[in-house]
N, C-alpha and C positions, 0 to 999 in steps of 0.2 A: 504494500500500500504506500506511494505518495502521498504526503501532505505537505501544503503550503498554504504561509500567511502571510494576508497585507500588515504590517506593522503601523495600526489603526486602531482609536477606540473602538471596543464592541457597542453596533448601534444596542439601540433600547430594542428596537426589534427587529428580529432578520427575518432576511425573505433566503428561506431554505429551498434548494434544487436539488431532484433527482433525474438520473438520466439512465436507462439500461437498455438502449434502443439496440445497443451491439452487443458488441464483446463485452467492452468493460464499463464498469459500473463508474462513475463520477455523482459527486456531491458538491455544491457549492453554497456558500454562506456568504449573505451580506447585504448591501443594501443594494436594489434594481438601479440600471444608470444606464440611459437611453444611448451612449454610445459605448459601445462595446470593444474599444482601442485604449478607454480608459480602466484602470485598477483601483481606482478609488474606492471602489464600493464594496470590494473584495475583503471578506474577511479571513474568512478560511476558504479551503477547494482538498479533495482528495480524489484519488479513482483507484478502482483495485480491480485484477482480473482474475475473476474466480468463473471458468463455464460452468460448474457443477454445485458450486458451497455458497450463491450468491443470499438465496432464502434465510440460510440461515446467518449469514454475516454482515448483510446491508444496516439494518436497525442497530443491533449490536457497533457496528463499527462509526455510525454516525454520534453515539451517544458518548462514546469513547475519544473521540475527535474532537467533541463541544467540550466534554472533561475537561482534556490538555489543551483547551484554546481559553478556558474559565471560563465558558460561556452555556448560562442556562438551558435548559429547552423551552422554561417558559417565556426567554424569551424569542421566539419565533415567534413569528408574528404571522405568519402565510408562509404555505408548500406549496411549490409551482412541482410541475411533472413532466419530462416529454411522454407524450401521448403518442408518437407513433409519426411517420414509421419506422417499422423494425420488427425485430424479433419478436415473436409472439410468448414467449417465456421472458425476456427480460422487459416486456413493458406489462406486462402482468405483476413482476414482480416491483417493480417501480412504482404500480399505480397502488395496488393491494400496499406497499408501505407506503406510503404518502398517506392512502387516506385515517390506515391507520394511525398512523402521528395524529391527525389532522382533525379526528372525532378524539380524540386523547387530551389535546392540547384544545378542543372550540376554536382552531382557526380555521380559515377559509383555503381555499385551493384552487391552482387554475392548471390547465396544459397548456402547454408550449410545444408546434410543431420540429422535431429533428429538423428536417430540411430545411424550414424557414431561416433556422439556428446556426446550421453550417454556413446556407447562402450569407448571411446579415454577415459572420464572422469572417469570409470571404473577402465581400465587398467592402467592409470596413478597410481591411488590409491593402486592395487595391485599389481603393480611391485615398489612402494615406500614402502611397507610393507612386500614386499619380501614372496609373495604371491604362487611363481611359474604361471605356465601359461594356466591357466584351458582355454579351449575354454567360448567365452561372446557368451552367448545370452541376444538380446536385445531383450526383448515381449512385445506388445503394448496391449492396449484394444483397439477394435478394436468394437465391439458390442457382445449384450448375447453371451457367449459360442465360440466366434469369435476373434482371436488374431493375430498381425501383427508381425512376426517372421523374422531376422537376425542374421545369425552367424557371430563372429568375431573370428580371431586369434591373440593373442600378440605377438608382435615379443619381440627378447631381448631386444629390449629400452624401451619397455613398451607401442611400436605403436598398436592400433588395426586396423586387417587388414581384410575387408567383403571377408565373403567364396562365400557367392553369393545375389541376388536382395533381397530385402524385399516381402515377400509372405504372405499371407493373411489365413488362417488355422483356420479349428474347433481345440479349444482346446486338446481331444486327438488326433487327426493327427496333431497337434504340436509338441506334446510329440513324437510321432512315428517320426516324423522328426528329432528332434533333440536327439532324443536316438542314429539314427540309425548314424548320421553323429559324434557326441562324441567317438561311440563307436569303427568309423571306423579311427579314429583320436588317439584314445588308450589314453584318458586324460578324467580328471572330468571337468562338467559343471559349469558355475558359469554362473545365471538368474539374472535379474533384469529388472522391467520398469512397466507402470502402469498394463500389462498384469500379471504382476506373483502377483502384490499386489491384483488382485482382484480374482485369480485361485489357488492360492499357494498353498491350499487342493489336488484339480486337478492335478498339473503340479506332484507333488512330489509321489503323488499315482502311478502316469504311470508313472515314470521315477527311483521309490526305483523299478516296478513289472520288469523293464526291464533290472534292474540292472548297472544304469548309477551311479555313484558316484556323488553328485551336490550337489551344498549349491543356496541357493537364498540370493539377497545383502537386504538389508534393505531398507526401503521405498524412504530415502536421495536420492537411486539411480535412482528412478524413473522420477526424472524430472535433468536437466542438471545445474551445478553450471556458474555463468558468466562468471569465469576462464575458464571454458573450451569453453562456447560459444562463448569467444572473440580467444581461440587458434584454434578453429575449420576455423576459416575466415584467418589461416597464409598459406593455399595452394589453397585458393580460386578465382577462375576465375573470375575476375570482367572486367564487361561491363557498357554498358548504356542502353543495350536491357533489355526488361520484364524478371526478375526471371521466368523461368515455374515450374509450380507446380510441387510435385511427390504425385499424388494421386493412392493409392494400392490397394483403394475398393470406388465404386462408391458412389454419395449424398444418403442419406438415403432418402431425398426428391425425387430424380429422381427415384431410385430403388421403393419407396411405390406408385409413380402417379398413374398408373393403378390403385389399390384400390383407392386411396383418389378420383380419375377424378370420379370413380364408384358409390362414396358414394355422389357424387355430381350432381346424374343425369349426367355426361357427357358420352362421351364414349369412355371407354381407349385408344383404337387404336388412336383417334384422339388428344387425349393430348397431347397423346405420339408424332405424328409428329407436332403438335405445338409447344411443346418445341424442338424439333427437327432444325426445321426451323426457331425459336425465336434466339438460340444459335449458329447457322452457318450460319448465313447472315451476 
């Protein structure tokens, strides 16, 4: 586990983040601060990569963190969450401990989109670097051959703004997508996310044949820094209702039952409306 601290008084109330959209699990503490290049707001940040021990170490390891930073849990103030997309066990596990703090504590809670979070963290960097304003794609992995794609636009202050919903894509009908909307935009591509880190051969073959202009970011950009996860929660809708999910492709568990109910002697069809009737009652 990484932890780092802004050397700052602790606000009276933090605005607590969780993120388990991927691999690894991050937390961040502090107060929200609409631009995301600044650290001011930053109180603490940790991340840990556990695929298997997350359930039981997330809770446990954030309370341990507030410990050695001397900082209460009453006082949080609001749980922000990414909501997705992503894996379907780490944003389960992310939402289910949020809300749990969060009826614990009587504070309110919002989600926060991954993709929004990566583009915003992006575009900050390349409009502080005087980058110009390529259109962001954000590309997820997603499974084999299988990638979760969002365009953004930067505006002049360096906001990224979604062209449309996150869609779920075979790696070349990725490329065909996002060639054809770069091309119709008249600017170069700028990739990044754990999608281009694992297709980057892929992405750049179909996208030099069709003649988009496009650089991919570096690996950094694949997962979201805490500055931005705490700026991402400065226009966030907070309630005291459940976070809902944003899931863009089904459990790989629910999608494989038919075979697996198969291989178990059972019989698909009837799995199938077991879990059916298990999860809607």
């Amino acid at each position: 586990m990484k932890t780092q601290r802004n050397e700052t008084s602790a606000p009276q109330e933090i605005t607590l983040v969780l993120n388990a959209a991927e691999g690894r699990l991050q937390v961040a503490a502090g107060n929200a601060c609409a631009d995301c290049t600044q650290q001011a707001g930053l109180l603490f940040s940790f991340e840990m990569t556990v695929p298997r021990q997350g359930t039981e170490i997330l809770a446990p390891a954030i309370q341990d963190a507030m410990k050695r930073m001397r900082v209460s849990m009453q006082q949080i103030g609001r749980i922000a969450v990414v909501n997705g997309p992503g894996g379907f066990t780490g944003l389960r596990l992310a939402l289910s401990t949020a809300l749990g703090m969060a009826r614990a504590l009587n504070v309110p809670c919002a989600g926060v989109s991954y993709t929004a979070a990566l583009a915003a963290d992006a575009a900050a960097v390349l409009h502080a670097a005087d980058c110009g304003s390529p259109l962001l794609w954000a590309v997820l992995h997603a499974r084999r051959d299988q990638v979760m794609v969002q365009g953004f636009r930067p505006d002049n202050t360096g906001t990224a703004v979604p062209l449309h919903p996150v869609t779920t894509f075979g790696v070349a009908d990725a490329c065909s997508h996002m060639a054809a909307v770069t091309q119709s935009c008249g600017c170069k591509a700028c990739l990044f996310g754990s999608g281009v880190q694992r297709n980057a051969d892929a992405i750049c073959r179909h996208l030099t044949a069709a003649g988009i202009s496009h650089s991919l970011l570096p690996a950094r950009f694949s997962h979201v820094r805490p500055e931005a996860l705490l700026a991402a929660t400065a226009d966030a809708v907070w309630s005291h209702e459940p976070v809902e999910p944003e899931y863009v492709r089904g459990c790989d568990a629910e999608e494989n039952l038919p075979r697996m109910a198969a291989a178990r002697g059972m019989q698909p069809e009837k799995a199938v409306e077991a879990l059916h009737r298990l999860t809607t009652s």
